[in-house]
Residue frames as a rotation matrix with the C-alpha (Angstrom) as fourth column:
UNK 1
-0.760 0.345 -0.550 -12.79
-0.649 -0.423 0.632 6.81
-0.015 0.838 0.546 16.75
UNK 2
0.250 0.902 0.354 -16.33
-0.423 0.430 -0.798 5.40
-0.871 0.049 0.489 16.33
UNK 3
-0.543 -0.272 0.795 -15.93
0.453 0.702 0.549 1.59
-0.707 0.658 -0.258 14.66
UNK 4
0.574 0.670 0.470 -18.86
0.745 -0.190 -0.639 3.31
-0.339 0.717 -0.609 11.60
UNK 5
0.835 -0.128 -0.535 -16.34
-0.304 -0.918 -0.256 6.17
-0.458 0.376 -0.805 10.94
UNK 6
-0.187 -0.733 0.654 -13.62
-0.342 0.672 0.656 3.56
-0.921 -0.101 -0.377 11.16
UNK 7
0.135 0.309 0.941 -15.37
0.612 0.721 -0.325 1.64
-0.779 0.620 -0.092 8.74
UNK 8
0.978 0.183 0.097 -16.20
0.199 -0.698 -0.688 4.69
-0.058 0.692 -0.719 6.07
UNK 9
0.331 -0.834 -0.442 -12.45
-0.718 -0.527 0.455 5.85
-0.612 0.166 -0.773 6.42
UNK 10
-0.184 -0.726 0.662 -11.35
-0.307 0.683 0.663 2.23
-0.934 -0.082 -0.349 5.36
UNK 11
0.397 0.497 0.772 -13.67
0.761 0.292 -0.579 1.84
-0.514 0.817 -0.262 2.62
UNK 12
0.976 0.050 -0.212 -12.20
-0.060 -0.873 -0.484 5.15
-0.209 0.485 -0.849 1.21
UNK 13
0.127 -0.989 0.080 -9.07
-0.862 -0.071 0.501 4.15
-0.490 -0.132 -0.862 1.29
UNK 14
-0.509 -0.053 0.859 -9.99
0.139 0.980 0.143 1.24
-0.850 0.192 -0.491 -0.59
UNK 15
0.530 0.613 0.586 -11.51
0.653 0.146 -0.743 2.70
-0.541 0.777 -0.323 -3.16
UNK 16
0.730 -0.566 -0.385 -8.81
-0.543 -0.821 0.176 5.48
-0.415 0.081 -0.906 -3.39
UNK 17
-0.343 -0.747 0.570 -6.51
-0.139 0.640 0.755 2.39
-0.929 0.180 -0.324 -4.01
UNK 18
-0.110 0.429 0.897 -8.38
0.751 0.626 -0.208 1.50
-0.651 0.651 -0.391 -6.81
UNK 19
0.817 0.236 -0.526 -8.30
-0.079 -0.858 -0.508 5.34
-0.570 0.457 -0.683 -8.56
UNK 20
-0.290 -0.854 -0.431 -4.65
-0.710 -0.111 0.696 5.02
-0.642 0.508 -0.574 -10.28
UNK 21
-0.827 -0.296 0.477 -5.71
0.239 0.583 0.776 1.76
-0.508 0.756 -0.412 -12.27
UNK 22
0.390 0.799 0.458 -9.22
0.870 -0.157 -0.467 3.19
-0.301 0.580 -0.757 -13.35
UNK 23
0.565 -0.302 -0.768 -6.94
-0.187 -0.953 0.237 6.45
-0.803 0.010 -0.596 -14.39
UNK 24
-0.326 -0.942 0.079 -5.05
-0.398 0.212 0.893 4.12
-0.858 0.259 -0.444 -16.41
UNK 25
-0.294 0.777 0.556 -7.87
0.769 0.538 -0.345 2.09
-0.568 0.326 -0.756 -17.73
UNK 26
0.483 0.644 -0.594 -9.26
0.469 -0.763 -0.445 5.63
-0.739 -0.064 -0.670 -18.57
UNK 27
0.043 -0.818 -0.574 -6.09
-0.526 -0.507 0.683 7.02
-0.849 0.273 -0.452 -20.39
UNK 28
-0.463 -0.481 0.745 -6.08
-0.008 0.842 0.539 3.84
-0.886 0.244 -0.394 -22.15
UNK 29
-0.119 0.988 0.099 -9.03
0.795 0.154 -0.587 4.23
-0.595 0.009 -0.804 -23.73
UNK 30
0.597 -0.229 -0.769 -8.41
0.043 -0.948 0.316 7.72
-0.801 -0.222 -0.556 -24.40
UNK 31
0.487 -0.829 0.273 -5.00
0.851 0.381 -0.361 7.06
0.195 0.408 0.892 -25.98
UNK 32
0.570 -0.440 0.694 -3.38
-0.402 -0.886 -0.232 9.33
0.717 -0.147 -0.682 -23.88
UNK 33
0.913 -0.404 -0.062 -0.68
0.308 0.580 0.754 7.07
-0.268 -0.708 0.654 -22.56
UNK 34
0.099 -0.952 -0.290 2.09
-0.602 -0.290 0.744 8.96
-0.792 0.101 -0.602 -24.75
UNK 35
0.106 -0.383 -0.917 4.35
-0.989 0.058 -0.139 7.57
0.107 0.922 -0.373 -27.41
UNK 36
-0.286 0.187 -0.940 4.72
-0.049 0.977 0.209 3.86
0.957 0.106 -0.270 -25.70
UNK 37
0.205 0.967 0.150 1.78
-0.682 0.031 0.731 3.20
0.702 -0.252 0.666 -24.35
UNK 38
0.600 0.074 -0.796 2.75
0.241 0.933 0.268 -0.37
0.763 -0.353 0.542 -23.27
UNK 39
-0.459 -0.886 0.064 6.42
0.520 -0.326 -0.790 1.62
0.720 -0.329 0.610 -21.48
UNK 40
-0.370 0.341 0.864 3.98
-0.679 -0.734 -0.001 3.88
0.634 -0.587 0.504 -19.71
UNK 41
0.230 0.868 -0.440 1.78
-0.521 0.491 0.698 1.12
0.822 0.069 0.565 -18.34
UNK 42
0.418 -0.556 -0.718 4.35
0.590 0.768 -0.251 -1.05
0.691 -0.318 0.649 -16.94
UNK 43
-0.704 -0.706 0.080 6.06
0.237 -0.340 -0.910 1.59
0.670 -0.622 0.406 -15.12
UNK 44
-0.358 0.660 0.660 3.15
-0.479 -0.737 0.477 2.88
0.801 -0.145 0.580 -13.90
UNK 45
0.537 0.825 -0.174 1.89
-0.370 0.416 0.831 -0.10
0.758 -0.382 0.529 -12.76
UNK 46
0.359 -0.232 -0.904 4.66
0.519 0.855 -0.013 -0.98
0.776 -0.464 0.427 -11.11
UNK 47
-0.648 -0.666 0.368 5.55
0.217 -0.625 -0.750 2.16
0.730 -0.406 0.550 -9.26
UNK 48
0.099 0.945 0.313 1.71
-0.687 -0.163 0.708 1.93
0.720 -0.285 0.633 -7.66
UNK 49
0.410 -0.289 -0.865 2.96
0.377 0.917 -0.128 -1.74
0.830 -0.274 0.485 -6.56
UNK 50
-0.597 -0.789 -0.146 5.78
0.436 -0.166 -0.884 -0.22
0.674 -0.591 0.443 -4.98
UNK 51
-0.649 0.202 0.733 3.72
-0.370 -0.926 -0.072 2.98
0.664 -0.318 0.676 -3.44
UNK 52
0.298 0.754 0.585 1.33
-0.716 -0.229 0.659 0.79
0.631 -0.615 0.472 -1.82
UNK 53
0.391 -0.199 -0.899 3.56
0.622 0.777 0.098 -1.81
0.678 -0.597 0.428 -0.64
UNK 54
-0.700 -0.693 0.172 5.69
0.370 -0.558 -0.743 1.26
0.611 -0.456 0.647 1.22
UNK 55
-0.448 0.724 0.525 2.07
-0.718 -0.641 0.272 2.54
0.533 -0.255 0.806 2.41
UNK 56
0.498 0.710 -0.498 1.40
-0.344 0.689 0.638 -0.69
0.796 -0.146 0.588 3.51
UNK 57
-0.116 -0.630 -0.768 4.36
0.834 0.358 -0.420 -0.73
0.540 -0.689 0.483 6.03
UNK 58
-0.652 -0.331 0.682 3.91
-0.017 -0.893 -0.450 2.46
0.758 -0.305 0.576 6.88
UNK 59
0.013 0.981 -0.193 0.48
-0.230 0.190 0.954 1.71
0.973 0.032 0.228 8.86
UNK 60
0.513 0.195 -0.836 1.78
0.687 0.491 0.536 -0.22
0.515 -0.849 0.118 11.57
UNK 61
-0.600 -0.704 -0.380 4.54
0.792 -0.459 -0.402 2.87
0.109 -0.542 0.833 12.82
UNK 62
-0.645 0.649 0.403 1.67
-0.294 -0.698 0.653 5.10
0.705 0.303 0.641 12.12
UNK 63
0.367 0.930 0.039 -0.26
-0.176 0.028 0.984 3.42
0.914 -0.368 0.173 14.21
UNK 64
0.445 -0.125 -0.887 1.62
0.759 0.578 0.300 3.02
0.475 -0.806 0.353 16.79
UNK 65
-0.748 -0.557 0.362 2.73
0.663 -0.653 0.366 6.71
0.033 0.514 0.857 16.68
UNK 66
-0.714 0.538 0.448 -0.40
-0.301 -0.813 0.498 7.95
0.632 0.221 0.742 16.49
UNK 67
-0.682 0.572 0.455 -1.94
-0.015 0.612 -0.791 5.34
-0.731 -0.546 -0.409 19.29
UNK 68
-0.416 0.702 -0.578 -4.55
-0.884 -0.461 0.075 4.90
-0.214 0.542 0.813 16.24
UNK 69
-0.470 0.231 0.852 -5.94
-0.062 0.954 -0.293 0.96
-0.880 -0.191 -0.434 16.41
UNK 70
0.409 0.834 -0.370 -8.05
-0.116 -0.355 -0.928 2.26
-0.905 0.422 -0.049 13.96
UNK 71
0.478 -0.456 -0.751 -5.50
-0.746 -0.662 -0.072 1.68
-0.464 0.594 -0.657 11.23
UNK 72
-0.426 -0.580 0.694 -4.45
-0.479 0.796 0.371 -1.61
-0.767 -0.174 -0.617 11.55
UNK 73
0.359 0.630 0.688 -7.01
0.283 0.629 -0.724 -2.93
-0.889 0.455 0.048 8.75
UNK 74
0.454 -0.348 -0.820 -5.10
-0.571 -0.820 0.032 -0.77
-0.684 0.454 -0.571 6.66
UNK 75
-0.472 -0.879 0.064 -1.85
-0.663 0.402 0.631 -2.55
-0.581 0.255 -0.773 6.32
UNK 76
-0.217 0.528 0.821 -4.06
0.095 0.848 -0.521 -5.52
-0.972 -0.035 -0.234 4.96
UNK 77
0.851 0.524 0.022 -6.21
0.266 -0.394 -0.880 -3.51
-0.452 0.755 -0.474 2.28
UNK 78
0.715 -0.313 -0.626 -3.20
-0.552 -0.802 -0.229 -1.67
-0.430 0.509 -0.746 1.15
UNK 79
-0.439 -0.773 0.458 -0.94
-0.304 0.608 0.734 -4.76
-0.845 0.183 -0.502 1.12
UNK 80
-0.135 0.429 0.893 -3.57
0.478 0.818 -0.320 -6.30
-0.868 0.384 -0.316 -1.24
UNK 81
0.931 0.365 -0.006 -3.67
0.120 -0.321 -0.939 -3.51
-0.345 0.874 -0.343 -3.51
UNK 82
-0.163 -0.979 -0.118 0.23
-0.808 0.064 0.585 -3.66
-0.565 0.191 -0.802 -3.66
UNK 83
-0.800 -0.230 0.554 0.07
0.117 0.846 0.521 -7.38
-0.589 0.481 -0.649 -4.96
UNK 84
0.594 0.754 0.280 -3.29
0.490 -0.063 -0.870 -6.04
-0.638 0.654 -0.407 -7.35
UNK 85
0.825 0.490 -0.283 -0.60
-0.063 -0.418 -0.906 -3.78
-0.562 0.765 -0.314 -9.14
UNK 86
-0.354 -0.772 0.527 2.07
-0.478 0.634 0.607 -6.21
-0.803 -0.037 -0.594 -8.91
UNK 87
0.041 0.526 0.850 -0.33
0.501 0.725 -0.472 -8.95
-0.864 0.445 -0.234 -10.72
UNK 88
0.947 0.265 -0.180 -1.23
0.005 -0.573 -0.819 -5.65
-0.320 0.775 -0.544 -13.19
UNK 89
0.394 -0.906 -0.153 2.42
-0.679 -0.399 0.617 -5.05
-0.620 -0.139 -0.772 -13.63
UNK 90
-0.360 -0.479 0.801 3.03
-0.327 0.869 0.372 -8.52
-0.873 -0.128 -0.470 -14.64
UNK 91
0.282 0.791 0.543 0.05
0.467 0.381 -0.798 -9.00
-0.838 0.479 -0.262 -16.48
UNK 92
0.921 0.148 -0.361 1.21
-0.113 -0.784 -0.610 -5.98
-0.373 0.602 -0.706 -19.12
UNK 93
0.060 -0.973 0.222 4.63
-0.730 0.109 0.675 -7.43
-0.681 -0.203 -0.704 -18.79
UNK 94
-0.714 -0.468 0.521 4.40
-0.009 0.750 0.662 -10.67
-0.700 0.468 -0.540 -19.87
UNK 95
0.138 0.790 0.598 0.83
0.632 0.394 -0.667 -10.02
-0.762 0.470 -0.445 -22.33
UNK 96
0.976 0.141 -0.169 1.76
0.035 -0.859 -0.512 -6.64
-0.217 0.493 -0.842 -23.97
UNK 97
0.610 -0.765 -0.206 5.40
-0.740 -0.643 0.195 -6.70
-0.282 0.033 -0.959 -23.89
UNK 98
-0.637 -0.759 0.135 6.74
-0.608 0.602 0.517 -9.84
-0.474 0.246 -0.845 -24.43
UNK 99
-0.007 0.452 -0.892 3.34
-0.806 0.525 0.273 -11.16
0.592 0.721 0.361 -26.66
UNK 100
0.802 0.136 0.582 3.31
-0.281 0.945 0.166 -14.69
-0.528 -0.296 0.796 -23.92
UNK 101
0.461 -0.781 -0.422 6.93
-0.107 0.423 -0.900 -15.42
0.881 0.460 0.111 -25.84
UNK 102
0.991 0.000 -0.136 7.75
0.113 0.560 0.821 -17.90
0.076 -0.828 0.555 -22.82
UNK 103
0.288 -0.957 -0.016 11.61
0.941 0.286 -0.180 -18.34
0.177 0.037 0.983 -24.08
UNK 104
-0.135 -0.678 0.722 11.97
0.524 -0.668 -0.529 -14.65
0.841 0.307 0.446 -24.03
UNK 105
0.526 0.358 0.772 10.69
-0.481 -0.623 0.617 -14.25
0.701 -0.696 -0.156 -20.73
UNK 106
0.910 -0.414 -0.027 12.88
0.216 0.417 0.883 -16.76
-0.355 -0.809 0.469 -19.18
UNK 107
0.317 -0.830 0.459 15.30
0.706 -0.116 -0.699 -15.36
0.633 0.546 0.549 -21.33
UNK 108
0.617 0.551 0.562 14.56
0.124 -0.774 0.621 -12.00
0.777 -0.314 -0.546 -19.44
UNK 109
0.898 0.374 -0.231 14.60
0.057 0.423 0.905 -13.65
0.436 -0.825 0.358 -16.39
UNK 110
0.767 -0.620 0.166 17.76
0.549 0.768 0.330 -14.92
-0.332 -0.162 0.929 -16.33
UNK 111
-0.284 -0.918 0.276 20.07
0.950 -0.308 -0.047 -12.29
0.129 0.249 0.960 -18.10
UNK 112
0.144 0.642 0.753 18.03
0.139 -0.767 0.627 -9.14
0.980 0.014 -0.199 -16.73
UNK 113
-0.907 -0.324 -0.269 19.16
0.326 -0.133 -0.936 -8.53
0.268 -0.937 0.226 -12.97
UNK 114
-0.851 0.520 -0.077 16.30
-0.428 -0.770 -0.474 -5.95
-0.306 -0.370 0.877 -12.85
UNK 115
-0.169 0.835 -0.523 13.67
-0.742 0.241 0.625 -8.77
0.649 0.494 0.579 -13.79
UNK 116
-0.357 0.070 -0.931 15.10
0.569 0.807 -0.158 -11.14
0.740 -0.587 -0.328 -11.69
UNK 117
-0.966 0.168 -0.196 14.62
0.133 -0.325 -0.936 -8.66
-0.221 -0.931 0.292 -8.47
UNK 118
-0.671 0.629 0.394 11.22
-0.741 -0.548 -0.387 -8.16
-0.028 -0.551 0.834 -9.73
UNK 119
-0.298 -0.217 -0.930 10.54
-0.437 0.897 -0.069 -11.63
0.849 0.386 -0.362 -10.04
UNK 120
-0.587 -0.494 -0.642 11.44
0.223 0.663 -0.714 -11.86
0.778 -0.562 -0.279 -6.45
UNK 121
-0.828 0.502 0.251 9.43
-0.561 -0.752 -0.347 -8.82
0.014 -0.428 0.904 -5.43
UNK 122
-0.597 0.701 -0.389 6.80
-0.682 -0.189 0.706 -10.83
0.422 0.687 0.591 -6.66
UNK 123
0.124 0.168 -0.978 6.95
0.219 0.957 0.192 -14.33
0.968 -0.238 0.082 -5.75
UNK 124
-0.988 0.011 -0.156 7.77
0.155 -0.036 -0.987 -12.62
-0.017 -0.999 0.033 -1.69
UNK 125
-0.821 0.561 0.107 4.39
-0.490 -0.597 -0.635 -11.08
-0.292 -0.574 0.765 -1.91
UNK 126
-0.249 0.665 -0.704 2.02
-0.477 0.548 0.687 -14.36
0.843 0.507 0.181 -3.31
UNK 127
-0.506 -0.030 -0.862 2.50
0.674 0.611 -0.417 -15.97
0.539 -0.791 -0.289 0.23
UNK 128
-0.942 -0.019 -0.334 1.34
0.264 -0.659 -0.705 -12.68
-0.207 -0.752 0.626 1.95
UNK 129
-0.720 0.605 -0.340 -1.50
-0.682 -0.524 0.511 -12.50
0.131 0.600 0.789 0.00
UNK 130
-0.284 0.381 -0.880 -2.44
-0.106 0.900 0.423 -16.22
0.953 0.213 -0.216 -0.14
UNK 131
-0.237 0.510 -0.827 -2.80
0.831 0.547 0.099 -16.01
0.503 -0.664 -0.553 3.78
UNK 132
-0.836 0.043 0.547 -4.36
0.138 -0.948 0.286 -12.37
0.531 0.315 0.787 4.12
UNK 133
0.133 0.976 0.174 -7.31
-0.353 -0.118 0.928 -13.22
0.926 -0.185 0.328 5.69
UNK 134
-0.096 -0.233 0.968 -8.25
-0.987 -0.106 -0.123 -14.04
0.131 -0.967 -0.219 9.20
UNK 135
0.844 0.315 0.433 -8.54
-0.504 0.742 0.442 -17.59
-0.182 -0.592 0.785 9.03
UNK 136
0.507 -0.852 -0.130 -5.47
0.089 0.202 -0.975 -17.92
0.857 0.483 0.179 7.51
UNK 137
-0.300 -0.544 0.784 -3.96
-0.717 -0.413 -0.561 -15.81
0.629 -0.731 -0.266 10.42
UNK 138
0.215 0.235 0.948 -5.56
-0.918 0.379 0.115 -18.04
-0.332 -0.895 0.297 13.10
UNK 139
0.982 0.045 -0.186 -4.42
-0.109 0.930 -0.352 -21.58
0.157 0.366 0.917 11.14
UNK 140
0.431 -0.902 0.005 -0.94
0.276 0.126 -0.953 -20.39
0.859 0.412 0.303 11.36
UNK 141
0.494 0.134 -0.859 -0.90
0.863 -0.200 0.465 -18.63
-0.110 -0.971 -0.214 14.75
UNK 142
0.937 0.145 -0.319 0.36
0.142 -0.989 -0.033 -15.58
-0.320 -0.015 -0.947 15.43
UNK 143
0.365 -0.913 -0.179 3.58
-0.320 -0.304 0.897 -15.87
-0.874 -0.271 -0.404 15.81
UNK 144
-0.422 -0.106 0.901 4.16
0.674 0.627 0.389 -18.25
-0.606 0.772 -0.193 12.47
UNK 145
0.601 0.479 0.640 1.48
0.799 -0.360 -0.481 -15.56
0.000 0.801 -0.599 10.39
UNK 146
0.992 0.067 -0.109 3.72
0.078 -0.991 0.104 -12.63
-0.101 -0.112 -0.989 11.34
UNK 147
0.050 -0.995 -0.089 6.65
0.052 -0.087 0.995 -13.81
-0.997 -0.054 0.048 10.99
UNK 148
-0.292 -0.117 0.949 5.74
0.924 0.223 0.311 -14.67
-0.249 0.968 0.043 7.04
UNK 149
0.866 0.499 0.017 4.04
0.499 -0.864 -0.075 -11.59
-0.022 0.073 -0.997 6.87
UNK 150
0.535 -0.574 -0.620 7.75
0.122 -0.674 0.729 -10.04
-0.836 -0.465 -0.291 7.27
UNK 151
-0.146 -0.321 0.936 8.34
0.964 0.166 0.208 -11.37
-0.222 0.933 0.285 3.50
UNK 152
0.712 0.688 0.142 6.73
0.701 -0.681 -0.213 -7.71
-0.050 0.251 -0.967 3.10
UNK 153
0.570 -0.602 -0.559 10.16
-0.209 -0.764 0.610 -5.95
-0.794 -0.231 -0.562 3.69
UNK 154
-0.540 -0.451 0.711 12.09
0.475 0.533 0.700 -8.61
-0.694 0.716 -0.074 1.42
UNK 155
0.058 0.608 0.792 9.35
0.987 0.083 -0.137 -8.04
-0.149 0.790 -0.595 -0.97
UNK 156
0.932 0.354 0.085 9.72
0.348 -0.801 -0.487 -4.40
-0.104 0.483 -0.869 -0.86
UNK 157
0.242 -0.912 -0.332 13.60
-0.238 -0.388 0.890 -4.14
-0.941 -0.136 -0.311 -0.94
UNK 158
-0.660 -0.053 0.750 13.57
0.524 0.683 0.509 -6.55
-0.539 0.728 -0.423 -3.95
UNK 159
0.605 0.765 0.223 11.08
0.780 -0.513 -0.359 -3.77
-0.160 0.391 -0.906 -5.59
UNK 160
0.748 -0.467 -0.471 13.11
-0.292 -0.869 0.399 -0.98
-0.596 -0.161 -0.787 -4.56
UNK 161
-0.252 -0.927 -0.276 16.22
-0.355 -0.177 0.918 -2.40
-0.900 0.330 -0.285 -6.24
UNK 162
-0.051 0.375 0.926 14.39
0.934 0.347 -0.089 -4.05
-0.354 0.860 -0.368 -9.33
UNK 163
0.830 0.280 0.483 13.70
0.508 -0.737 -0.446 -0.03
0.231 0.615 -0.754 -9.90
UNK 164
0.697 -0.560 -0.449 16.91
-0.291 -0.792 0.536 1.37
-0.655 -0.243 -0.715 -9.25
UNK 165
-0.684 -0.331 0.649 18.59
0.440 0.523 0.730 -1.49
-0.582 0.785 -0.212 -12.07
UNK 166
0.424 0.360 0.831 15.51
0.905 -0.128 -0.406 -0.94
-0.040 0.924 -0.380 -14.67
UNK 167
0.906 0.110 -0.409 16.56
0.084 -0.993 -0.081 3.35
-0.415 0.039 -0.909 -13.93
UNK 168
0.473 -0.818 0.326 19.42
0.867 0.368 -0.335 4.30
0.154 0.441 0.884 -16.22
UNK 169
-0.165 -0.370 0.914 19.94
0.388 -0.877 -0.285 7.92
0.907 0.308 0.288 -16.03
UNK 170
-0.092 0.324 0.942 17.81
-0.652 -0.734 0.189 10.05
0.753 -0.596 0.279 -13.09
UNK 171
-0.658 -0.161 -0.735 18.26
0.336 0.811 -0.478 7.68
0.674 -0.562 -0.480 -9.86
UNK 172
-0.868 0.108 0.484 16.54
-0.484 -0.395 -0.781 10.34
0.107 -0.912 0.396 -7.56
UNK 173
-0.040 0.999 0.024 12.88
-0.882 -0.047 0.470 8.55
0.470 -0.002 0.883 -7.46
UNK 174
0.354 -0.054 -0.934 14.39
0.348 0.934 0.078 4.99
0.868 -0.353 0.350 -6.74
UNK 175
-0.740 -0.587 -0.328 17.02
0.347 0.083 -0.934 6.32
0.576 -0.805 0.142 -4.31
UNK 176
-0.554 0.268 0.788 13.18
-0.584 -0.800 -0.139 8.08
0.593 -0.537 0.600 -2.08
UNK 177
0.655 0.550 -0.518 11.48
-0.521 0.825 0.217 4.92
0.547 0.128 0.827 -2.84
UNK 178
-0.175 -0.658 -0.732 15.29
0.681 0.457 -0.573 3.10
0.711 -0.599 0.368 -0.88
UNK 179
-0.686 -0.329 0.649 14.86
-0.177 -0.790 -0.587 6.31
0.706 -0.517 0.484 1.63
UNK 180
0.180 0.584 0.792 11.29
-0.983 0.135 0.124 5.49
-0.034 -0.800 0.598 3.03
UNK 181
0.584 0.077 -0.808 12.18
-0.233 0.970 -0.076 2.04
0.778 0.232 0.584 3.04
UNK 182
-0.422 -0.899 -0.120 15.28
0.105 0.083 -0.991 2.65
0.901 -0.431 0.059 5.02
UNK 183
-0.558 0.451 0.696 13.03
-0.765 -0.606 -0.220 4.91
0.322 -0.655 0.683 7.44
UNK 184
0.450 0.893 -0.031 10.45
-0.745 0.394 0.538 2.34
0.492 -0.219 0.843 7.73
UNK 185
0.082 -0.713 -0.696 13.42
0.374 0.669 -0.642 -0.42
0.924 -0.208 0.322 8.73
UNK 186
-0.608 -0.775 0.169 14.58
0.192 -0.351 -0.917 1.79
0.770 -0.525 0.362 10.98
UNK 187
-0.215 0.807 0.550 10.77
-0.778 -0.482 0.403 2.50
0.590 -0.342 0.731 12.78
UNK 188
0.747 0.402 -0.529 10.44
-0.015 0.806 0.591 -1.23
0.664 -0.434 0.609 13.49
UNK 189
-0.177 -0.714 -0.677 13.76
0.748 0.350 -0.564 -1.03
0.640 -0.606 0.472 15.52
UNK 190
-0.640 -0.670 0.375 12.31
0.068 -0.536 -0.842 1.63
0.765 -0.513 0.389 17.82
UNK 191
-0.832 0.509 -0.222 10.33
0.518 0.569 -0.638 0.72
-0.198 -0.646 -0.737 21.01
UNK 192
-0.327 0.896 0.300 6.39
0.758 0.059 0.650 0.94
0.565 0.440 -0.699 20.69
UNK 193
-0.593 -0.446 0.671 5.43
-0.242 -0.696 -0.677 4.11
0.768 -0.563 0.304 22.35
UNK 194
-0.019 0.255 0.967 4.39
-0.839 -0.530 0.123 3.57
0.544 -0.809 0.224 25.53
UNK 195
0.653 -0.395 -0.647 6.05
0.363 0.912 -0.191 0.63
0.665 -0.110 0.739 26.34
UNK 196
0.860 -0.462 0.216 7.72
-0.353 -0.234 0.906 0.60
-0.368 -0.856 -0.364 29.21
């Protein structure tokens, strides 16, 4: 693919990332989030999290799958909008829902299973962010940037079960959300094609 079409695909895909929270933003505005507004928000935001961290693994079997080089900037862009609606997620959490009442967020924390896992979801995917860039990658070396960079599974299993605890009733959305996960596990364990 020609690196200028390259480019235009990636930018679209970067601004496509960025359509669910200006949909939300939009709704908001609106009031047409429903009966709780703040309930809608939060899930929302965190089920985007999830969607683009799962989209953000998906990239490298995709590319390798599709021989597509051309993709690899992906994983990057999309990781970063994973930890943008992680941050959002948080941000609606602890400002809208819990008012900054510190004690009742470490209350949360601490007697909430399904806060602690996203908690964890979280704090895996600040390191992955924090060295995102290429000089990061070259300070650490490969082998050291990619291995942290694997926090990205942790960080999405710890997602995946944070929503299957918050779900009480209908499990089937967490248990598709544990399905391409599983799949995506199961891609890294299977030789690169054309490898000998």
């Amino acid at each position: 693919m020609r690196r200028s079409r390259a480019r235009a695909l990636h930018a679209a895909v970067i601004a496509l990332s960025a359509l669910p929270a200006g949909v939300l933003a939009l709704r908001a505005a609106r009031g047409t989030l429903g009966a709780e507004p703040i309930e809608t928000l939060t899930h929302e935001t965190g089920q985007w999290a999830l969607r683009f961290l799962l989209l953000s693994l998906a990239v490298t079997p995709a590319r390798r799958l599709l021989r597509a080089p051309f993709l690899a900037p992906w994983r990057r862009s999309l990781g970063l909008a994973a930890f943008g609606y992680a941050c959002l997620h948080l941000s609606v959490y602890l400002a809208l829902d819990q008012v900054f009442d510190w004690s009742a967020v470490v209350e949360d924390v601490a007697e909430r299973p399904y806060v602690t896992a996203g908690a964890t979801a979280l704090l895996c995917l600040v390191p992955l962010a924090a060295t995102s860039t290429r000089g990061a990658q070259r300070r650490l070396g490969g082998r050291r940037w990619r291995n942290l960079h694997r926090l990205a599974y942790a960080a999405a299993a710890a997602a995946v079960v944070h929503f299957l605890w918050l779900v009480k009733a209908d499990l089937r959305e967490p248990l598709l959300y544990a399905g391409v996960l599983a799949a995506l596990l199961g891609a890294r364990l299977l030789p690169e094609r054309g490898a000998s």
